[in-house]
C-alpha positions in Angstrom: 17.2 -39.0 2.2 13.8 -36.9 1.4 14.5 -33.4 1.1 11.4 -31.1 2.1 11.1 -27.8 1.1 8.6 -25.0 2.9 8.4 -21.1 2.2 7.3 -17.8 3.8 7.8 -14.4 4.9 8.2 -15.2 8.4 7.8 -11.7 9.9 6.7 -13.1 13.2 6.7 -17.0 14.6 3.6 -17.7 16.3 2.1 -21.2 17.0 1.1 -21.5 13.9 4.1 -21.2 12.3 5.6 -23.8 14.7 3.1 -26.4 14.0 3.8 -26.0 10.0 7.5 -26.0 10.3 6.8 -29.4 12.7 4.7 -30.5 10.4 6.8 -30.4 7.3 9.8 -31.6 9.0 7.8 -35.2 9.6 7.6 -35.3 5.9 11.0 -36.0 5.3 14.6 -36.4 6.9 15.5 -32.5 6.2 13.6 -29.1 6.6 14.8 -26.2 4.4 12.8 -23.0 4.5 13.1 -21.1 1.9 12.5 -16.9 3.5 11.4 -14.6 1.3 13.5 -11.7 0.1 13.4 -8.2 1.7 12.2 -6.9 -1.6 9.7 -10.0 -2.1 8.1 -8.9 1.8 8.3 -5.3 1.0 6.3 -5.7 -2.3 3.5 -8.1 -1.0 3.1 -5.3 1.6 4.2 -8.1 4.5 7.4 -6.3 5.7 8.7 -6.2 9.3 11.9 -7.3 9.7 14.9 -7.9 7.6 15.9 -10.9 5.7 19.0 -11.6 7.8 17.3 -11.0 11.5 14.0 -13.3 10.1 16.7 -15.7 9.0 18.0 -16.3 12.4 15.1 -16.6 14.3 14.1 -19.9 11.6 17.7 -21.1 12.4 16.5 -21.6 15.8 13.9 -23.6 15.0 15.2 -27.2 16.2 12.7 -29.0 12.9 14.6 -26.4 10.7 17.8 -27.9 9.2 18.9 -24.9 6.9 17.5 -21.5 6.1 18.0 -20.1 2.4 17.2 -16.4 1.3 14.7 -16.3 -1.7 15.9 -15.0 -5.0 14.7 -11.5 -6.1 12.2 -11.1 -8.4 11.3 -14.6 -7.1 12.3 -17.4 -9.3 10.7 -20.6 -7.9 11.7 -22.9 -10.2 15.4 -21.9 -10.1 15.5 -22.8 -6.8 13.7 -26.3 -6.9 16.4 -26.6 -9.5 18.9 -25.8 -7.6 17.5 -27.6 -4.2 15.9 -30.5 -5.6 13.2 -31.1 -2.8 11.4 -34.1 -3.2 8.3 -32.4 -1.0 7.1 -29.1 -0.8 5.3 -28.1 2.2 2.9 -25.3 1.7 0.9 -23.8 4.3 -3.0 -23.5 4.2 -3.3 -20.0 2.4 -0.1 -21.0 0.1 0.0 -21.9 -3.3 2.2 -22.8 -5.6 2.1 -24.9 -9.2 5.3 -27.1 -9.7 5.5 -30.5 -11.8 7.2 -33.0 -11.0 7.8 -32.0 -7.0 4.8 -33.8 -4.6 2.9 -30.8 -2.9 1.7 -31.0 0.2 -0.7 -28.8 1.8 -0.1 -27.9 6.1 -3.1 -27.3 7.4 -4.0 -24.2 9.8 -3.5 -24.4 13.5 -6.2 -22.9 15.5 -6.5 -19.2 14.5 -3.1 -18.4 14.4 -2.1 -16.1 11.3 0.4 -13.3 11.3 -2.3 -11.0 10.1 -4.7 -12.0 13.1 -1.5 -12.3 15.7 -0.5 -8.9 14.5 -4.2 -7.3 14.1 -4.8 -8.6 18.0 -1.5 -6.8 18.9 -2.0 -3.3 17.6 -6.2 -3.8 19.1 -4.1 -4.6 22.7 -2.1 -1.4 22.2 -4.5 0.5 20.9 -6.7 -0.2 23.9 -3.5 0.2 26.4 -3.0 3.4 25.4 0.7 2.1 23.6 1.4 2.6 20.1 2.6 0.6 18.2 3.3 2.6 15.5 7.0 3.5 13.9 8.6 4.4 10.9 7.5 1.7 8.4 12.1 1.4 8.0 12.7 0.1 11.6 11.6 -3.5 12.8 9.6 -3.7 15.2 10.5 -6.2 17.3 10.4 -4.5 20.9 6.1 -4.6 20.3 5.9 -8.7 19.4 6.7 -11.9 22.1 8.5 -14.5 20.2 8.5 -17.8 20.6 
């Protein structure tokens, strides 16, 4: 059985996160996305929604076949150790420098990033006349469409 391993923050899912997750999944028999911390999002400034909310929306996923909470500080090798993958799916604007694990690289689909889904968003409110702004503790959740 060929484990694959894939990573990220996760705040939103947009098709582009869709077609990655697909697209790692065909690389093996199981999927396990590994989301990053709360403290990991908060410190690379990509925060939105809590571990444990971002956690279930991957579980819903049907190409996702388990979702595991990154360590904090990160340890990336701790947890190929513990998960032995024998792929790891990285997306286009990833990286990541493990021996002895095949990389492979996901690449984009269409224009979809979470910085350009969520840039679009605040332009569309902005323009509306709805804000989309909050205090930087609450999820926002009630401004995005999931898929």
């Amino acid at each position: 059985m060929k484990r694959v391993l894939a990573g990220g923050v996760f705040n939103i899912l947009h098709p582009g996160h869709i077609y990655f997750l697909k697209q790692a999944r065909k690389l093996g028999d199981e999927l396990i996305v590994i989301l990053a911390s709360d403290q990991t999002a908060k410190k690379a400034g990509k925060y939105l929604f809590p571990a444990k909310e971002r956690k279930k929306l991957l579980e819903a996923v049907r190409w996702v076949d388990r979702v595991v909470i990154g360590y904090w500080p990160p340890d990336p090798e701790r947890i190929i150790k513990r998960l032995k993958p024998d792929i790891i799916a990285v997306g286009y604007d990833q990286k990541i420098n493990i021996k002895g694990v095949k990389i492979v690289k996901i690449k984009k689909y269409g224009r979809y990033s979470s910085k350009a889904v969520l840039s679009h968003h605040s332009a569309s409110s902005s323009s509306s006349g709805h804000s989309s702004s909050g205090s930087s503790n609450q999820p926002i959740s009630k401004h995005l469409l999931l898929i």
